[in-house]
Structures are given as C-alpha cells and as structure tokens.
N, C-alpha and C positions, 0 to 999 in steps of 0.2 A: 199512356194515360190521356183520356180526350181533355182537350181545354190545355195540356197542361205541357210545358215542357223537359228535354233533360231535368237541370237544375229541380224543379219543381216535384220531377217525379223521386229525384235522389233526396229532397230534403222529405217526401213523407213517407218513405222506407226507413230513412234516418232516423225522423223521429217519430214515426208511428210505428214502425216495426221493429226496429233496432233499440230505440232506446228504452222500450216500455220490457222486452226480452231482457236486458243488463239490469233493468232496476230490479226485476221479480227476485234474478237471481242473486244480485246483491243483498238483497233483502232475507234470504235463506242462509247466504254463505253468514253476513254479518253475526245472523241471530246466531251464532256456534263460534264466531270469534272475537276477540279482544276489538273494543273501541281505540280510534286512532287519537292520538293527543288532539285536544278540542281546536286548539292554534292551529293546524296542522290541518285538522279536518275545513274549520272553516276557507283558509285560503285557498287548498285546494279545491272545494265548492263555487267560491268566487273565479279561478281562474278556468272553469271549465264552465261553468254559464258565459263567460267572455267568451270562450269560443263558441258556443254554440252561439249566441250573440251574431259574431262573425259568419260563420255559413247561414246562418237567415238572412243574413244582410247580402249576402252574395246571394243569396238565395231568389229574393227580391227583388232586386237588382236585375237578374235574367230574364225572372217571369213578373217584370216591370208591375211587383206589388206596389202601392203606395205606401210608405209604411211611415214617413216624417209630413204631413203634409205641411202648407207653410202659416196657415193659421190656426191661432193658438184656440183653447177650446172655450165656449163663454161662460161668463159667470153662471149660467144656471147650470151648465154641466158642473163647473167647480164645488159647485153648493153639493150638487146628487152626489158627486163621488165621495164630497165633505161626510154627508149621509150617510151614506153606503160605510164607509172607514167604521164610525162612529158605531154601526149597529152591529157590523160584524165583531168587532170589537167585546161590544157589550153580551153580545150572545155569544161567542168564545172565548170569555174567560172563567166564568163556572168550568167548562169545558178542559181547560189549563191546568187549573187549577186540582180538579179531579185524577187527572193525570200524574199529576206528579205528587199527590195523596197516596196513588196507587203504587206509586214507584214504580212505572212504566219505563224501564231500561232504554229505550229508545231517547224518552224526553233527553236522555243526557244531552245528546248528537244537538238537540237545539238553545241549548241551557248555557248563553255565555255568564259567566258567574265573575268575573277578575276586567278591572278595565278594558285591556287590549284584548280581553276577549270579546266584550264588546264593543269596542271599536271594529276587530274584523267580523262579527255578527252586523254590524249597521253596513259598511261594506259587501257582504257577502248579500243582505238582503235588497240592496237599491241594484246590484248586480243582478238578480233574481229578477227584479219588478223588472225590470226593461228588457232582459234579454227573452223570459218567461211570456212575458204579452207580446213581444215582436214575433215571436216565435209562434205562437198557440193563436191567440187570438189574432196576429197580425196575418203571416204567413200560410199558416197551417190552415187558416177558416179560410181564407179567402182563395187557395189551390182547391179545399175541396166542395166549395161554393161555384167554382167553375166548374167543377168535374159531374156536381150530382146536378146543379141549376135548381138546390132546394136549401137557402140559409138555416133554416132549424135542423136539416141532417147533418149537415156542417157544422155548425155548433155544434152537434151531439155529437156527435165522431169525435170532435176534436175536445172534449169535455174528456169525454171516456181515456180518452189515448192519454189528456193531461192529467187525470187521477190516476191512469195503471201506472203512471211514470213519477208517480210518487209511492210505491208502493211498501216502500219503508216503513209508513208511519201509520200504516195495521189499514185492517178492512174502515173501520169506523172512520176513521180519519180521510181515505180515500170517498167514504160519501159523501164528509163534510166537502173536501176537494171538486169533487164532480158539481155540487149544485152552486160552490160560492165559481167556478170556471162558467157555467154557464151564466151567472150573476155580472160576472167581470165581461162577458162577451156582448150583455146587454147595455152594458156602462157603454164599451167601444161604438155599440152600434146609436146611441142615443146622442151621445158626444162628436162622433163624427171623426173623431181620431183614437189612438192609441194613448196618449199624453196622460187624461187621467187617471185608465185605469195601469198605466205603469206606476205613477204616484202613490197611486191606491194599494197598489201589489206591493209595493216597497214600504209605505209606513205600515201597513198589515204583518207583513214580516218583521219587521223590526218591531213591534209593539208584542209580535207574540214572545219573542225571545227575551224581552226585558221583562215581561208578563211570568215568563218561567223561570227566569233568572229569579228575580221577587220573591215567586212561591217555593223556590227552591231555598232559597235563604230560610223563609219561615215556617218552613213544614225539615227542615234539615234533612234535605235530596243529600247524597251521600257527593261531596266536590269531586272524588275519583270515579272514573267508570265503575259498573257495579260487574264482576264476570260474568261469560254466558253461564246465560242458565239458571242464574240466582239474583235474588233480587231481598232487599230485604222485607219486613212488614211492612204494611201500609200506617204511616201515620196517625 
C-alpha cells in the first residue's frame, strides 16, 4: 500500500476489513440468540477495545503516527467540544428515548440499570472514547490520508468502515454513527489533537447509557433480556 507500511497496512485490513465482516455477522448471529449477562457483556466490551487500543498503538508507533501530541488543546477547542457534547446530547435524546418506547431488543446490550452496571458502563465507555478515536480518527484517517493524499476521502472511508463496525445497532443508528464520526473527525482536525474528541466520545457514551438506563426505569424496559424474536408492546 503506497505511503504506507507493514504495520500500517495490517491495521487497516484489521480494522477496515476484518472488523466491519465480524460485526455484520455478529449482528445476524446475536439477533437469533440469547443476550450475554449485562456484567459480562460490558467487561468483555471494555477488555477488547483495550486491545484494540493496543495494536493502534503499536500501530502508530511503526508508521510513526502522532497520536499523544505534548500540547494540551486550548480553551477554545474545550469550549467547541463542550458544544459539540451538549448538542449531540440534546438531539439524541428524543432519539433514546424513542427507542426504548419501542422496546427495541437491542437498547438492552446498552441499558446499565443496577450500580455496578454502571460503573462498568462508565468504564467500558471512557475505554471506547480513547481507543475508538485513536484508532478511527487517529490511526485509520491519517494511513489513509497518506495513501489517497485527499483528507475528505479519508474521513469518509474511515466514517463508513466506523459506522459498518457498529452494525449492531440497526441501519438508523449506523447513520446517526456515520455523520456524528465525520463530526468527531472535524473536532480532531480543528483542535489539533486527539484529546477532546476522546473526552467528547467518552462523556457521549456514558450519558447515552445513563440516558437509557432513565428511560428504562420510567417507561418499564423489561430488567431481563427480552428472547429473540419477541419483544413486548411498546409503552
């Protein structure tokens, strides 16, 4: 691959063509089988973004990405991302909320409901923000930034690959994914680092889950997984 080397070309088979192949199929097998105990599901989540963490970092390292620079980002980048939290926020919770109205089987998989569920929910999602943008935005744009010598196809590739590799959580949700990824890439490239929109990716997550948790209390989402294939009425 031009521009680009071993390491480099290994991490975007990994995670542009490997990984976005195991989610689709995850996402078929799941919908036909029992959900994994929520504890269970969240740690394992968290210990496999750690790794994947880890081969970007090696990753990086190779093809001598910058991915920590040593200055922190300025107050006005703080503010935008401040911004940025706050709106996606207020435009995704209707959104949530809807959701779990519909008793959408999936919401469970994000639905910490019991403390220590979420405590590894806040856990699993600061895991997410950092390894997710090192990886996507940090690693993945900037291999194929070298490769096309065009930032906007770069972004987009690496938009695409980071919504199909959520494919879990239905087509709609993968749109929402695609345009807030290219949003998060605009954060990186404005700020000058990675820093806020990890920040950003991680109270994002963490707000959506205590978001569903909420509406799951007050609309009474069912606390046990619901079986495939049945779900109950909507609220």
């Amino acid at each position: 691959m031009g521009g680009v080397g071993p390491a480099g070309a290994s991490h975007l088979v990994f995670f542009g063509v490997f990984l976005p192949y195991v989610a689709i199929r995850s996402a078929f097998r799941i919908a036909t089988r029992p959900f994994p105990p929520k504890e269970k599901h969240f740690t394992t989540q968290t210990v496999v973004l750690l790794i994947f963490l880890t081969v970007s970092l090696v990753a990086a390292r190779f093809e001598h990405v910058p991915v920590f620079p040593n200055r922190l980002p300025s107050a006005t980048s703080a503010a935008l991302g401040g911004a940025m939290l706050a709106g996606l926020i207020v435009f995704m919770r209707p959104l949530w909320r809807k959701r779990v109205k519909e008793r959408s089987r999936r919401v469970w998989l994000f639905m910490p409901r019991t403390p220590r569920e979420r405590t590894l929910w806040i856990l699993c999602s600061v895991a997410a923000g950092i390894s997710e943008e090192l990886t996507y935005r940090g690693v993945m744009f900037t291999l194929l930034w070298r490769m096309s010598g065009n930032a906007i196809v770069a972004a987009s590739i690496t938009a695409l690959v980071f919504s199909i590799s959520h494919f879990m959580q239905g087509w709609k949700s993968m749109a929402v994914i695609f345009a807030m990824a290219l949003v998060f890439q605009g954060l990186v490239w404005t700020s000058g680092s990675l820093y806020v929109a990890m920040a950003v990716h991680a109270l994002y997550d963490v707000a959506a889950g205590l978001f569903y948790g909420r509406y799951g209390r007050e609309l009474d989402y069912p606390i046990e997984a619901m079986p495939p294939g049945q779900a109950p009425a909507p609220a």
